[in-house]
Short mmCIF file of the C-alpha atoms (twelve columns), coordinates in Angstrom:
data_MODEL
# 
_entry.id   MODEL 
# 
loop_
_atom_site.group_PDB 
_atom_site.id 
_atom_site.type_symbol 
_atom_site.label_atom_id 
_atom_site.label_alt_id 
_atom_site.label_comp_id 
_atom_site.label_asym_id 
_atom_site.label_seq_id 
_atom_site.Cartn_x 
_atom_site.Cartn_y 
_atom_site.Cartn_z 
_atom_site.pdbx_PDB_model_num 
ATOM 1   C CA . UNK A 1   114.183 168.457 117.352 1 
ATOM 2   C CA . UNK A 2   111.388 168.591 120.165 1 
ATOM 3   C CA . UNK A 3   113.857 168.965 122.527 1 
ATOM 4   C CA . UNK A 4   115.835 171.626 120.696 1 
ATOM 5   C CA . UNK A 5   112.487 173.835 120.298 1 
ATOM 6   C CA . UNK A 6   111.412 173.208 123.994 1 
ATOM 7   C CA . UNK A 7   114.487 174.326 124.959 1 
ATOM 8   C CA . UNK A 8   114.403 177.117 122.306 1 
ATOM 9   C CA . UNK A 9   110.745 178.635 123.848 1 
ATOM 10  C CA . UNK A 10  112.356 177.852 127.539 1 
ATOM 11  C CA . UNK A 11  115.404 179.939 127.000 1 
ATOM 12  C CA . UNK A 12  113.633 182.651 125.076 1 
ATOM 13  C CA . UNK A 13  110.978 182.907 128.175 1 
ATOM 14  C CA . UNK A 14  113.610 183.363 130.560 1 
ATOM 15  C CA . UNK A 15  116.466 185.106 129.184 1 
ATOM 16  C CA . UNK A 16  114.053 186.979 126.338 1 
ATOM 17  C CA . UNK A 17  116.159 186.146 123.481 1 
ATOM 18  C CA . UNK A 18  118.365 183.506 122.040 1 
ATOM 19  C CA . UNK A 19  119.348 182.072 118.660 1 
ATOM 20  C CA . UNK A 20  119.053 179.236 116.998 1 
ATOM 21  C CA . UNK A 21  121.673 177.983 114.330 1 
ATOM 22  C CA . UNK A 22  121.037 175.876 111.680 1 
ATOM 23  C CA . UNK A 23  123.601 173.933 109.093 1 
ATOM 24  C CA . UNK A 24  121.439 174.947 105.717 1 
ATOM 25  C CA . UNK A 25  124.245 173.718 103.911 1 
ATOM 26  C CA . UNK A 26  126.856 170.901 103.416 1 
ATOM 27  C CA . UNK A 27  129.336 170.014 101.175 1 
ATOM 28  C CA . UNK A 28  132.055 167.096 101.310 1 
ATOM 29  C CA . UNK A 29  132.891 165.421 104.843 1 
ATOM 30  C CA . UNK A 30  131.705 167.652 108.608 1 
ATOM 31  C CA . UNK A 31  130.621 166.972 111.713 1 
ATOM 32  C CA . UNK A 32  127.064 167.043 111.909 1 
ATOM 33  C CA . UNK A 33  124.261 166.688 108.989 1 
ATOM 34  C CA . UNK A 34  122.510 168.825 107.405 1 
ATOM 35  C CA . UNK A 35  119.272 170.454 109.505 1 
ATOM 36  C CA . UNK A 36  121.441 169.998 112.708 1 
ATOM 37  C CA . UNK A 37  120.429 172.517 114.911 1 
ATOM 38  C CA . UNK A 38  121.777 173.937 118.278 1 
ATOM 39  C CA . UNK A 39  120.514 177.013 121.084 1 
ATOM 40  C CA . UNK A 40  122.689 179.610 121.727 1 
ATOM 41  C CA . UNK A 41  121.108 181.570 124.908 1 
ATOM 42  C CA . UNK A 42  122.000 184.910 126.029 1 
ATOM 43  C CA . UNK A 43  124.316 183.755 128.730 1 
ATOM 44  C CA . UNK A 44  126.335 181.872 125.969 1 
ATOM 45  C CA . UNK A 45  125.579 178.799 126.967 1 
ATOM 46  C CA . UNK A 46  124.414 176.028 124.132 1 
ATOM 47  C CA . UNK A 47  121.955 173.562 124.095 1 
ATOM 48  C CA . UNK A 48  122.439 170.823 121.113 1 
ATOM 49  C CA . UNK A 49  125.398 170.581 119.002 1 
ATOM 50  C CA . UNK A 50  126.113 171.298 115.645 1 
ATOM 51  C CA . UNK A 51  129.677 169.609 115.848 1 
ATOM 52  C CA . UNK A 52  131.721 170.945 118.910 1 
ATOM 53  C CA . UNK A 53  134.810 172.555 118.450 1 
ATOM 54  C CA . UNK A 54  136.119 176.096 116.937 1 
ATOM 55  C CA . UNK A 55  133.042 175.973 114.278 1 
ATOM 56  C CA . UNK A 56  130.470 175.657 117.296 1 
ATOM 57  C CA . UNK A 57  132.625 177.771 119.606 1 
ATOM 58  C CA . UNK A 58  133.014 180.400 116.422 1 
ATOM 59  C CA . UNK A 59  128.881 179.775 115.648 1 
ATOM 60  C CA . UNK A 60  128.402 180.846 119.486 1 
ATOM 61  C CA . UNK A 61  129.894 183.930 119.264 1 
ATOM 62  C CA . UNK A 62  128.192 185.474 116.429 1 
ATOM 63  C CA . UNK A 63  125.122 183.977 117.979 1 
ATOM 64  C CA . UNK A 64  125.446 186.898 120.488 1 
ATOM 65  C CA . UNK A 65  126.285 189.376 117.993 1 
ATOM 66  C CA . UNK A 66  122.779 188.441 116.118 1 
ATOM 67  C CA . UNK A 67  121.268 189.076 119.635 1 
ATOM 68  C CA . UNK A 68  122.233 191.995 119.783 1 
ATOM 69  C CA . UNK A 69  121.520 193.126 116.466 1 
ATOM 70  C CA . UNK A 70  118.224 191.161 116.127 1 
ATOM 71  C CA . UNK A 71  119.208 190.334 112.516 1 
ATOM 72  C CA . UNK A 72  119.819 187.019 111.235 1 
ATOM 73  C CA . UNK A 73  123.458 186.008 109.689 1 
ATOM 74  C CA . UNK A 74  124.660 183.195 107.824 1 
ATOM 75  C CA . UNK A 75  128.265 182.407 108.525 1 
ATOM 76  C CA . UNK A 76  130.824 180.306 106.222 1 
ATOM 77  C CA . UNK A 77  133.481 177.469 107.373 1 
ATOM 78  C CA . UNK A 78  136.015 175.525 105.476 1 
ATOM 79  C CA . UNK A 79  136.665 172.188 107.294 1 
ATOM 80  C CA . UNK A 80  140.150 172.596 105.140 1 
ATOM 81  C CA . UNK A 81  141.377 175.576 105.888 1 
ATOM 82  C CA . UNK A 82  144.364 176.956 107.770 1 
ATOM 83  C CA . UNK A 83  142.133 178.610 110.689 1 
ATOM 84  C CA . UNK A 84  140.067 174.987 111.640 1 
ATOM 85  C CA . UNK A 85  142.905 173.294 110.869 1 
ATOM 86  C CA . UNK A 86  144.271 174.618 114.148 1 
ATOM 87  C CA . UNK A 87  141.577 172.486 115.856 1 
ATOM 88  C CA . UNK A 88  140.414 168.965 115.438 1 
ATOM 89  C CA . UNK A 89  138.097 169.572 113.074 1 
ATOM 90  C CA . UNK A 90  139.983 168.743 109.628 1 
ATOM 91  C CA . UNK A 91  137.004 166.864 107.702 1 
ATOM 92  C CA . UNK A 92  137.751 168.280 104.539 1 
ATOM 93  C CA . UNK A 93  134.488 169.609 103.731 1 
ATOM 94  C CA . UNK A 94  131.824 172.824 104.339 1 
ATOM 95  C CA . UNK A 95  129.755 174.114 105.889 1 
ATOM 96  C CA . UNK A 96  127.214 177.181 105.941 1 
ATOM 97  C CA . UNK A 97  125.583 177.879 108.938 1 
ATOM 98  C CA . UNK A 98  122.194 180.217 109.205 1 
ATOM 99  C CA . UNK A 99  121.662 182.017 112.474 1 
ATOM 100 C CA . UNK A 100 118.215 183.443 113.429 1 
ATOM 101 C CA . UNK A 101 117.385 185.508 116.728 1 
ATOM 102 C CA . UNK A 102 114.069 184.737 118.537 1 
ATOM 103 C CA . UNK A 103 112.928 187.249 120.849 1 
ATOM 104 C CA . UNK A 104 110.113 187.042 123.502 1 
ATOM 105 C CA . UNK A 105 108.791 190.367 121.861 1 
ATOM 106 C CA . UNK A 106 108.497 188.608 118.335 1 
ATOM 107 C CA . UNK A 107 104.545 186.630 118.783 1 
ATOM 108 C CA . UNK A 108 104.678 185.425 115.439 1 
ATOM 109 C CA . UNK A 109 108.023 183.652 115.871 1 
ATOM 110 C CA . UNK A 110 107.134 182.318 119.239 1 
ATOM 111 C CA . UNK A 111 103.633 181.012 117.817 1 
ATOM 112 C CA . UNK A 112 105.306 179.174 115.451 1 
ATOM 113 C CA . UNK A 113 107.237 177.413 117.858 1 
ATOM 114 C CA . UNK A 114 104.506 176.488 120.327 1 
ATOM 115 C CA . UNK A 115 102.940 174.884 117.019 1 
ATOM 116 C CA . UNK A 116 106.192 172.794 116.384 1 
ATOM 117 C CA . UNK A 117 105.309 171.794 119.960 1 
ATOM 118 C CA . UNK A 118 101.964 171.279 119.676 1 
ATOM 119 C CA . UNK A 119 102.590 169.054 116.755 1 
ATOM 120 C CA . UNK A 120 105.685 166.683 118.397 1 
ATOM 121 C CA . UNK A 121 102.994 166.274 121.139 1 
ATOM 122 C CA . UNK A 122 100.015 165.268 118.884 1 
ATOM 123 C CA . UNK A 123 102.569 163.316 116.970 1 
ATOM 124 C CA . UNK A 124 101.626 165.435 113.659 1 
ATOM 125 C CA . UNK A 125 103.316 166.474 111.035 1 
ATOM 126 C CA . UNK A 126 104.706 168.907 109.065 1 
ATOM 127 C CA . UNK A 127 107.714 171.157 106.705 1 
ATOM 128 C CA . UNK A 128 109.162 174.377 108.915 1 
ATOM 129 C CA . UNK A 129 109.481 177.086 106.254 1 
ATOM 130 C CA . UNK A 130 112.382 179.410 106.622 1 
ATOM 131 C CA . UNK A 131 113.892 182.415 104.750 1 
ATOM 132 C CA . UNK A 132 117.414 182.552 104.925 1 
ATOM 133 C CA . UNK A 133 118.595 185.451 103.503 1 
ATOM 134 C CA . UNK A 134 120.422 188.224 105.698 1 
ATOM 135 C CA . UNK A 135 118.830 191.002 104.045 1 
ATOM 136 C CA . UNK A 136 115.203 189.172 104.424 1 
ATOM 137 C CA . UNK A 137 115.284 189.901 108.281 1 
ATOM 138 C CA . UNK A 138 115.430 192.460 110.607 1 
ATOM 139 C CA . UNK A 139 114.780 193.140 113.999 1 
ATOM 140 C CA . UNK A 140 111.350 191.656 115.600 1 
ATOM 141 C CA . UNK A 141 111.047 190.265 111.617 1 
ATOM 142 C CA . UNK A 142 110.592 186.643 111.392 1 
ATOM 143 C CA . UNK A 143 110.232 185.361 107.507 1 
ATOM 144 C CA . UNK A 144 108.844 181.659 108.509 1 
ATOM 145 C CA . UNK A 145 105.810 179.583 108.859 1 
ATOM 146 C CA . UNK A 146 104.824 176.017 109.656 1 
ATOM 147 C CA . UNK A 147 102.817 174.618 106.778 1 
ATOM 148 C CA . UNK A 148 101.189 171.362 109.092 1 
ATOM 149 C CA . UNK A 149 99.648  167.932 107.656 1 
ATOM 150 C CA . UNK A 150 96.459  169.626 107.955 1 
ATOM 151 C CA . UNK A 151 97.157  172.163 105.481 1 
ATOM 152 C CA . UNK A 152 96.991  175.193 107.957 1 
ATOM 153 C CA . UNK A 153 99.721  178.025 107.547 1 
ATOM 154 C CA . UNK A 154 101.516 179.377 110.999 1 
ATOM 155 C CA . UNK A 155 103.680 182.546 110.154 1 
ATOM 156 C CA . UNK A 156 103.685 183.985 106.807 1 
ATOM 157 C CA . UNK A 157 106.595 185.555 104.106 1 
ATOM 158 C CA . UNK A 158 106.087 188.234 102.639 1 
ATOM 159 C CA . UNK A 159 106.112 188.426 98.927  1 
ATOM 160 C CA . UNK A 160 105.085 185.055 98.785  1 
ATOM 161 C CA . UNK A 161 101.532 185.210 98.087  1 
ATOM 162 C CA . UNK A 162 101.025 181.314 97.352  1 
ATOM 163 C CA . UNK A 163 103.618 179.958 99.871  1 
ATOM 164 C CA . UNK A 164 101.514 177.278 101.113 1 
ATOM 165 C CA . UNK A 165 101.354 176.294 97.345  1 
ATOM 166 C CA . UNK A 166 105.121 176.382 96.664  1 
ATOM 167 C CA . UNK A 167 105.886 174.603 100.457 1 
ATOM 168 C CA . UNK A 168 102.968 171.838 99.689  1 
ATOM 169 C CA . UNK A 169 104.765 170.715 96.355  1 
ATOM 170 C CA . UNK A 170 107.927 169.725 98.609  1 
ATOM 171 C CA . UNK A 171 106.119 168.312 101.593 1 
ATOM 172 C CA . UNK A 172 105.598 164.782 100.272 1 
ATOM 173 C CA . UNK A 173 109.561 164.403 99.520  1 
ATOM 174 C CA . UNK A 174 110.014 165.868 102.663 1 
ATOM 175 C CA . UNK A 175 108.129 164.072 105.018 1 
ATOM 176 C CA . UNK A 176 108.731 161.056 103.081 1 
ATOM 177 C CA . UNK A 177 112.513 161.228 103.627 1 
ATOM 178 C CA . UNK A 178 112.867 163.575 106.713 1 
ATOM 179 C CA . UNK A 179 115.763 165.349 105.188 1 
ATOM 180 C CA . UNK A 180 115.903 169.036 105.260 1 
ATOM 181 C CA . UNK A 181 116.660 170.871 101.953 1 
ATOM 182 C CA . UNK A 182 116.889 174.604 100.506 1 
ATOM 183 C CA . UNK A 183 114.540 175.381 97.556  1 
ATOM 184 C CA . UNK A 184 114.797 179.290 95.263  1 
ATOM 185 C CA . UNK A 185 111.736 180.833 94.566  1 
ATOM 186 C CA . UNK A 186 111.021 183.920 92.531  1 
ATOM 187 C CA . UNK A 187 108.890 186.764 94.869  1 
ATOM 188 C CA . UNK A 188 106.103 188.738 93.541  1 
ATOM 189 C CA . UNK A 189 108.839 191.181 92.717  1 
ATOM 190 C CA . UNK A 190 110.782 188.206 91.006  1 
ATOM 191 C CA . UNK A 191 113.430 188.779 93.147  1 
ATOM 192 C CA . UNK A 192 114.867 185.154 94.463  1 
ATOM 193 C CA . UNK A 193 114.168 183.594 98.028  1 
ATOM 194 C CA . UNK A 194 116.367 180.845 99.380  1 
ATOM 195 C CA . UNK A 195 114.020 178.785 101.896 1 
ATOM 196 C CA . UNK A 196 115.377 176.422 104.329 1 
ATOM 197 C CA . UNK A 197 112.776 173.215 104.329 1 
ATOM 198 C CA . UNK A 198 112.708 170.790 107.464 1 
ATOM 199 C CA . UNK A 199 110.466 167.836 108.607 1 
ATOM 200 C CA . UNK A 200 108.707 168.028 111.988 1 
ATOM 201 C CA . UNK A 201 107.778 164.774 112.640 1 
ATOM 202 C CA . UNK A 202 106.275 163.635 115.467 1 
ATOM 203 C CA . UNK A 203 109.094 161.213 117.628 1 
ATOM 204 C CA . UNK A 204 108.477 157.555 117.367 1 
ATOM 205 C CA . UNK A 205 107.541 155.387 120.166 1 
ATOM 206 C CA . UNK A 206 110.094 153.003 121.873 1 
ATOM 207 C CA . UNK A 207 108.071 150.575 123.746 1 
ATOM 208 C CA . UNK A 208 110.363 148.703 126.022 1 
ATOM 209 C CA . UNK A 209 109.012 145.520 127.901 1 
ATOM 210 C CA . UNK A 210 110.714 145.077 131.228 1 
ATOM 211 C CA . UNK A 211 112.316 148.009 133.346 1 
ATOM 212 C CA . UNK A 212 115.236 145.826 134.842 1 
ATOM 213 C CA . UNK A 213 118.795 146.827 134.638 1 
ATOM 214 C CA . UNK A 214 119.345 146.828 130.594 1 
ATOM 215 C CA . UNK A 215 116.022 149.197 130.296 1 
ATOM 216 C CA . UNK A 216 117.789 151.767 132.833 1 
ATOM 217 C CA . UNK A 217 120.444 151.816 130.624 1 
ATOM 218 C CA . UNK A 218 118.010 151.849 127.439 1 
ATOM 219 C CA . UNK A 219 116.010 154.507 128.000 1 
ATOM 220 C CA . UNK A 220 118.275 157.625 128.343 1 
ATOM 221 C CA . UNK A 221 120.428 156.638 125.387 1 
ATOM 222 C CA . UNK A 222 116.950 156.030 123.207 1 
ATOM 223 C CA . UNK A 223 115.220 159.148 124.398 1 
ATOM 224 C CA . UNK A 224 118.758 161.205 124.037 1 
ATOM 225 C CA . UNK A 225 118.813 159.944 120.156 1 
ATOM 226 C CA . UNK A 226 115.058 160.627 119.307 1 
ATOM 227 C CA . UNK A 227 112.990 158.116 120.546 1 
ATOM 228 C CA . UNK A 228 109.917 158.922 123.000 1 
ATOM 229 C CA . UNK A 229 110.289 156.179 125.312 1 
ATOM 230 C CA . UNK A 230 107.490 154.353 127.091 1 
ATOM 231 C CA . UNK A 231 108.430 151.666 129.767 1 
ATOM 232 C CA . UNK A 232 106.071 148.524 131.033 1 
ATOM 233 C CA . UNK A 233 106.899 146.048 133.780 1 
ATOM 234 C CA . UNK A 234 104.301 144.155 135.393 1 
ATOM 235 C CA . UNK A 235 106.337 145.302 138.511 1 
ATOM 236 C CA . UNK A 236 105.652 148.308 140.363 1 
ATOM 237 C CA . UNK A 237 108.569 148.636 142.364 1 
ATOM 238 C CA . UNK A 238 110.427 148.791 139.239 1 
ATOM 239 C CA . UNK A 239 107.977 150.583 136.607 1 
ATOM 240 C CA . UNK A 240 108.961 153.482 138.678 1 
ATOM 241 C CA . UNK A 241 109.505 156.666 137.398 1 
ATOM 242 C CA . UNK A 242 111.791 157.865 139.174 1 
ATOM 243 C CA . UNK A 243 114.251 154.948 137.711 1 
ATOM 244 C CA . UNK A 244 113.486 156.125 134.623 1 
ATOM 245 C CA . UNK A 245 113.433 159.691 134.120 1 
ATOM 246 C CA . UNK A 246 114.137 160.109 130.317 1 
ATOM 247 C CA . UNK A 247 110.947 157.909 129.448 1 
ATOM 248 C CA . UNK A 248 107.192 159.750 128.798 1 
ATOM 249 C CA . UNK A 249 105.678 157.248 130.463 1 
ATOM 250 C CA . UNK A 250 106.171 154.492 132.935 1 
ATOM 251 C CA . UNK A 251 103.728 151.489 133.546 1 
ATOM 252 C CA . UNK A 252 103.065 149.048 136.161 1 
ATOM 253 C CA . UNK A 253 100.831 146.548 134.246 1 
ATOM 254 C CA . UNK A 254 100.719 142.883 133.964 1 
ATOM 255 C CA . UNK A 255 101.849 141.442 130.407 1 
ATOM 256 C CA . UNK A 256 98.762  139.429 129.898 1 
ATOM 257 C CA . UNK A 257 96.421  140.954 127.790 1 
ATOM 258 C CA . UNK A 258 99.134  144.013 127.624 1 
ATOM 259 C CA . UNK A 259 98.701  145.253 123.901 1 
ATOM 260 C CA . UNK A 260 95.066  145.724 124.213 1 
ATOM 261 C CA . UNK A 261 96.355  148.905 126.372 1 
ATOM 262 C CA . UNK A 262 98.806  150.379 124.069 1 
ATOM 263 C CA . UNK A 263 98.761  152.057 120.691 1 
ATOM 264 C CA . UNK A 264 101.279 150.069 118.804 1 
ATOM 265 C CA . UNK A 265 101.526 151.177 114.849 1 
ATOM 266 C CA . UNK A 266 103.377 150.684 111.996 1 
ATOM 267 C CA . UNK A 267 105.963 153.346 113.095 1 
ATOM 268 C CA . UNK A 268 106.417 151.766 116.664 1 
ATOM 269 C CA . UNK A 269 109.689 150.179 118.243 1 
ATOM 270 C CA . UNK A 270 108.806 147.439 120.869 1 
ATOM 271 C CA . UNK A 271 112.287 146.218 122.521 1 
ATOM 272 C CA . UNK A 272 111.731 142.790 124.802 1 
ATOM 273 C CA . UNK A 273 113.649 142.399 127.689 1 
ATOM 274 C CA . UNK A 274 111.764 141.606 130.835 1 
ATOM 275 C CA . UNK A 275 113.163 139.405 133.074 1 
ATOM 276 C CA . UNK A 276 112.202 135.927 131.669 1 
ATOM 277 C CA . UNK A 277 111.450 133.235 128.977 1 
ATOM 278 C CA . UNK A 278 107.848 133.227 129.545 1 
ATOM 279 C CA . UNK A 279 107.333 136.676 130.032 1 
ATOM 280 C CA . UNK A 280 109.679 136.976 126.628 1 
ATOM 281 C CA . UNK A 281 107.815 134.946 124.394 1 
ATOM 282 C CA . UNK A 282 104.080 136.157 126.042 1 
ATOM 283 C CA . UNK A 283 104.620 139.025 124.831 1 
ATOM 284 C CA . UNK A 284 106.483 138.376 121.551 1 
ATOM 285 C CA . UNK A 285 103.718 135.966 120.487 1 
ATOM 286 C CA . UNK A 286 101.343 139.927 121.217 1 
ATOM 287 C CA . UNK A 287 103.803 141.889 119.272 1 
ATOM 288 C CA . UNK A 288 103.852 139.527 116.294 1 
ATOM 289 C CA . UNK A 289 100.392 140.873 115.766 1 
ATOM 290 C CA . UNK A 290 100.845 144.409 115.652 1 
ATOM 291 C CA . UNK A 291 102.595 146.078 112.583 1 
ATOM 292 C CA . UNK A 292 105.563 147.384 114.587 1 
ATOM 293 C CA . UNK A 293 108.310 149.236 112.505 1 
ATOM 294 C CA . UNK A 294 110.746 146.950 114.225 1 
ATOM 295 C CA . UNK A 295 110.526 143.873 117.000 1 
ATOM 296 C CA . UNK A 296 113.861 142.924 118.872 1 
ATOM 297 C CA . UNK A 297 114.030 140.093 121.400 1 
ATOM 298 C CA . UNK A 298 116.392 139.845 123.894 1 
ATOM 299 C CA . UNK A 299 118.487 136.320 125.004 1 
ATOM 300 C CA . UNK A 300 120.659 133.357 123.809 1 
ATOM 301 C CA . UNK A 301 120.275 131.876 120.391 1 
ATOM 302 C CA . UNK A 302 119.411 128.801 122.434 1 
ATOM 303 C CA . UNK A 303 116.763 130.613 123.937 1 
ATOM 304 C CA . UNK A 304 115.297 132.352 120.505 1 
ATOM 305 C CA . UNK A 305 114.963 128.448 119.243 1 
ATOM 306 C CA . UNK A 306 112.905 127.368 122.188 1 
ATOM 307 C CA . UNK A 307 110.949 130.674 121.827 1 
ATOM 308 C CA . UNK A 308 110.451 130.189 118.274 1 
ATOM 309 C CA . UNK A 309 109.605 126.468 117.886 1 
ATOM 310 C CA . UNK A 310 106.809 126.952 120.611 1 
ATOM 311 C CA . UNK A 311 105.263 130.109 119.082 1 
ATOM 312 C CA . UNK A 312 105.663 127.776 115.539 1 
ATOM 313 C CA . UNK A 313 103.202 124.875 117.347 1 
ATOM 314 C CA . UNK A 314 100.716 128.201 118.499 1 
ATOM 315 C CA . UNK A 315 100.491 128.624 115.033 1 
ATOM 316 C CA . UNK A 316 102.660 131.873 113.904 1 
ATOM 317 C CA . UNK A 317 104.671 131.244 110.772 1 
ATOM 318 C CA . UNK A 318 108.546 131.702 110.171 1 
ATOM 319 C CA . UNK A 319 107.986 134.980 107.991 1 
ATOM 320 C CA . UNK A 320 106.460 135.865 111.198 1 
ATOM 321 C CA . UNK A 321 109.560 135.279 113.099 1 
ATOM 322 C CA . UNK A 322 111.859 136.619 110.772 1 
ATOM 323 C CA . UNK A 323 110.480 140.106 111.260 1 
ATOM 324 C CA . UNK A 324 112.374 139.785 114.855 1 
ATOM 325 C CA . UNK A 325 115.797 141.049 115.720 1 
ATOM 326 C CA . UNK A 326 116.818 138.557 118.120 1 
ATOM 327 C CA . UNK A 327 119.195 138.529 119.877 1 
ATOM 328 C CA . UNK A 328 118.265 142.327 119.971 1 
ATOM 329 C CA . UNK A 329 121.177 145.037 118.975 1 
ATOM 330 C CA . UNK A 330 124.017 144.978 117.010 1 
ATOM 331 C CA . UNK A 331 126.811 142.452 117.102 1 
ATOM 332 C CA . UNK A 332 128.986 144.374 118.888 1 
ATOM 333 C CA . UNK A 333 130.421 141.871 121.729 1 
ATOM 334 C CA . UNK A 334 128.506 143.735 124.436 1 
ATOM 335 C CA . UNK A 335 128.122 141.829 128.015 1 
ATOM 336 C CA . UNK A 336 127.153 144.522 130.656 1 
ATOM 337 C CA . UNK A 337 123.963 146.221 130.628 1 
ATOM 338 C CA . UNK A 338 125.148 149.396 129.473 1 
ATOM 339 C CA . UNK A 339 127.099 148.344 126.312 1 
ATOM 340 C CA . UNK A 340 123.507 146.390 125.539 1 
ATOM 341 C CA . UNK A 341 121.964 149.358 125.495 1 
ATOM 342 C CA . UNK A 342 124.527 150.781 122.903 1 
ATOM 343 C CA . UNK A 343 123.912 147.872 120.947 1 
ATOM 344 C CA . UNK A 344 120.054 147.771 120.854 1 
ATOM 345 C CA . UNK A 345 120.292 151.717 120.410 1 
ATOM 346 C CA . UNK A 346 122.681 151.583 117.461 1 
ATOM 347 C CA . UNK A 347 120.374 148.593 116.027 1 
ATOM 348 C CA . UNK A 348 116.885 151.089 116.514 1 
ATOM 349 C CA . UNK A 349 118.894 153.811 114.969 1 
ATOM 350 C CA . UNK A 350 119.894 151.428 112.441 1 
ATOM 351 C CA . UNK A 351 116.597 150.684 110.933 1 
ATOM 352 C CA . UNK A 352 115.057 154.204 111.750 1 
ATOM 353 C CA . UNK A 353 117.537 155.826 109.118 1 
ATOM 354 C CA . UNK A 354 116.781 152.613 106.534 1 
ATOM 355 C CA . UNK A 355 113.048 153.885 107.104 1 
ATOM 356 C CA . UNK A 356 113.963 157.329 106.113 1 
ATOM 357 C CA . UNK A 357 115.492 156.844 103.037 1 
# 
């Protein structure tokens, strides 16, 4: 999602309006889930996905047409029926799609995106508000807001006097789960408003220990699924950033004394795979004593017993050790770097989504 909005506010900036469209709602088998999301800029180009296809190639082109009319549109597909059935898209489900046009000109729709911003980069939190109802918008309108963990409002609806109230009753349920949902709500005119609800939760941290060939391949596939990816080798010439591109940050510092340098919470993902036993279990034995969301290991089962018996004599317990995923990723029969990295990514995945329901 930062992504998405960063390259939301970038193509707005330079092209001065684009669209971004939203699956609000889902029934039976599709593509993509609900609260995907993609750009569609004014040179027709698209940033994201929201399933590929006729459905994203048919969401594209009335993406321009709600340019150029500056109202929103919500547009209907049947993943059954005779017209997708011409492509590959067959699922057997539905899908309704909401489209809404952001304009350079429109400073309360652009404000609320800096704060989505400004909150993936503080690592806050909070529910993005958002009417979607045709007849709700029109041109330079934009019936959102940002309710944030701190309580403060960012945008506004009108005839909603006590939004924040009605939003703040959801936000537990959907922070809790990150999963996007619509709610009705009767106006001040008790007419009804459909609002779209989504999380905007700051991305959590992949620490990965070692920047050797499996990290290269690591780090783009992490970052590229949602992870903000921070790299530390106690070499320089390969904690380079330049090798690694897709991370936020890139350290050359020894792993001695290493986790009295990084914040490591109960949300972070630590990933071991520097280039040796000792440097392995050094700084296992450190993550062990942080409250990581998930610790993986790379190496040999033979290896993870000699790892484990002499972090047993140092005095760590086997509940200890049976917090680690070792050997780290799924079982998937990988042997080259690269389909490592698929199998770590699917395994970080893996336990993110168990977190989130």
């Amino acid at each position: 999602m930062r992504k998405l909005y960063a390259a939301l506010r970038k193509a707005v900036m330079e092209q001065g309006t684009a669209v971004i469209a939203t699956i609000i709602r889902q029934a039976g088998s599709s593509p993509r889930s609900l609260g995907t999301s993609c750009v569609i800029k004014a040179d027709g180009s698209i940033t994201g996905t929201i399933g590929g296809g006729l459905l994203e190639a048919m969401t594209a082109k009335a993406g321009l047409d709600v340019m150029r009319s500056g109202s929103a549109k919500r547009i209907y597909f049947s993943l059954k029926g005779t017209e997708i059935a011409k492509s590959d898209m067959l699922c057997g489900g539905e899908v309704e799609i909401f489209l809404e046009p952001v304009s350079r000109e429109n400073a309360a729709a652009i404000s609320i995106i800096e704060k989505i911003l400004e909150t993936f980069a503080s690592k806050g939190s909070g529910v993005l508000a958002t009417v979607v109802q045709e007849e709700k918008w029109r041109r330079g309108a934009a019936p959102k807001l940002f309710l944030g963990a701190d309580g403060k409002l960012t945008g506004s609806i009108e005839g909603l006097p006590s939004i924040g109230e009605i939003i703040g009753k959801s936000t537990a349920e959907v922070l809790v789960k990150r999963k996007p949902f619509l709610i009705r709500e009767n106006d001040s005119n008790g007419r009804l408003i459909e609002l779209f609800l989504e999380p905007v939760v700051g991305e959590l941290r992949l620490f990965i220990f070692g920047a050797g060939h499996v990290s290269a391949q690591i780090a783009p596939i992490a970052s590229r699924v949602g992870f903000q990816v921070v790299v530390i080798d106690d070499r320089a010439e390969f904690a380079d950033p330049a090798r690694f591109p897709d991370a936020s940050e890139v350290h050359a510092w020894p792993f001695e004394g290493l986790f009295d340098r990084i914040d490591v919470d109960e949300e972070s993902f630590l990933a071991i795979v520097t280039r040796g036993h000792a440097h392995d279990r050094d700084v296992l034995a450190q993550a062990l004593r942080t409250r990581a969301k998930y610790v993986g290991m790379i190496g040999s089962r033979r290896k993870k017993a000699a790892v484990y018996a002499s972090l047993l004599e140092d005095g760590f317990t086997q509940n200890d050790l049976d917090r680690v995923h070792c050997p780290i990723g799924l079982e998937i029969g990988a042997e080259t770097p690269e389909e490592i990295a698929v199998s770590i990514a699917a395994e970080l995945i893996k336990v993110r989504a168990e977190k989130e329901t």
